[in-house]
N, C-alpha and C positions, 0 to 999 in steps of 0.2 A: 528135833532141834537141828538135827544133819540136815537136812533137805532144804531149808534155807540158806544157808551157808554154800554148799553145793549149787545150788543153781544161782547164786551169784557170781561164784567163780565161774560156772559154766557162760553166764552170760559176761563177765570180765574177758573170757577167751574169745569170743565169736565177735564183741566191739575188737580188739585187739589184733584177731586175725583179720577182720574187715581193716584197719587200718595199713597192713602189709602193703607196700608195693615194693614192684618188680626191678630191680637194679638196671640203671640207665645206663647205657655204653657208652664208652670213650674213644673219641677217632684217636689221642695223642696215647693210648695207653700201652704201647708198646716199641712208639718213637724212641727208648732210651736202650733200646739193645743195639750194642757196637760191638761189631762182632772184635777181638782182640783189645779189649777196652773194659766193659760191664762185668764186673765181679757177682760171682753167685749168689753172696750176702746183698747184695743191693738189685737183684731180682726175687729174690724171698724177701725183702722189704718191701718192695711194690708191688708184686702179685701174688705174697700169700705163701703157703705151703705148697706145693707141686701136688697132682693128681697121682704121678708115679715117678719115682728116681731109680734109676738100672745104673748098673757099671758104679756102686756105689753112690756119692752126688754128681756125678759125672756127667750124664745125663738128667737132666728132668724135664718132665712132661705137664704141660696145663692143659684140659680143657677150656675151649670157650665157643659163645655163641656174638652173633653179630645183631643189632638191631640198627637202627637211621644214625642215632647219634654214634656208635663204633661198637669197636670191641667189651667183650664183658668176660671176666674168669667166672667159669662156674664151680670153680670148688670140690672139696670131696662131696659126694654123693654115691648113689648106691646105682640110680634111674638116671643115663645118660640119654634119656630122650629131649633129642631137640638139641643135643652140640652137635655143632657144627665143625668147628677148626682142634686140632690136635697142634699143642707150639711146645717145638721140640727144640733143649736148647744141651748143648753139648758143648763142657768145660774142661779146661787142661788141669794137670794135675795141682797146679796154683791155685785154680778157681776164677780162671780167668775164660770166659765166654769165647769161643773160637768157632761157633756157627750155630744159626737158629736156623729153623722153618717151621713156616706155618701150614702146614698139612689141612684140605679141606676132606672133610671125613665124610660120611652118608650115617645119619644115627638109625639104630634100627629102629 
């Protein structure tokens, strides 16, 4: 009785991972960093949780890769194959954005 059940789910997975696609890049999606302007809560509302934060939130760090249409964050992950850009944004003790760059990286 398990084994019907079972390869339904399994085939529930494989129609569902077939349906996956690859996140589309945004040319405007980092248009709204002003450096002395952009508060750090409305950088974690549009791009998510950071990759890494140093110096407390002071710093934080996104991954991301670039395709035709723009930019894309890649997220936590484990397997950085395939980013490209490191955006590194460094905020005063307000939370106030006082300079980014976008680091192009070499993935191993």
């Amino acid at each position: 009785m398990c084994a019907p059940s079972w390869r339904s789910f399994a085939l529930v997975c494989v129609v569902v991972a077939g349906c996956a696609t690859a996140p589309v890049g945004r040319k405007d999606l980092l248009e709204f960093l002003d450096d002395g302007a952009t508060r750090r809560e409305d950088v974690q509302l549009k791009l998510g949780e950071p990759t890494a934060q140093y110096d407390g939130l002071r710093v934080l760090a996104y991954r991301l890769v670039k395709d035709d249409a723009g930019y894309v964050i890649v997220g936590q992950r484990n397997n950085w194959y395939g980013v490209q850009y490191n955006l590194m944004l460094v905020f005063d003790g307000d939370g106030v954005l006082r300079r980014h760059s976008l680091v192009e990286i070499r993935s191993p």
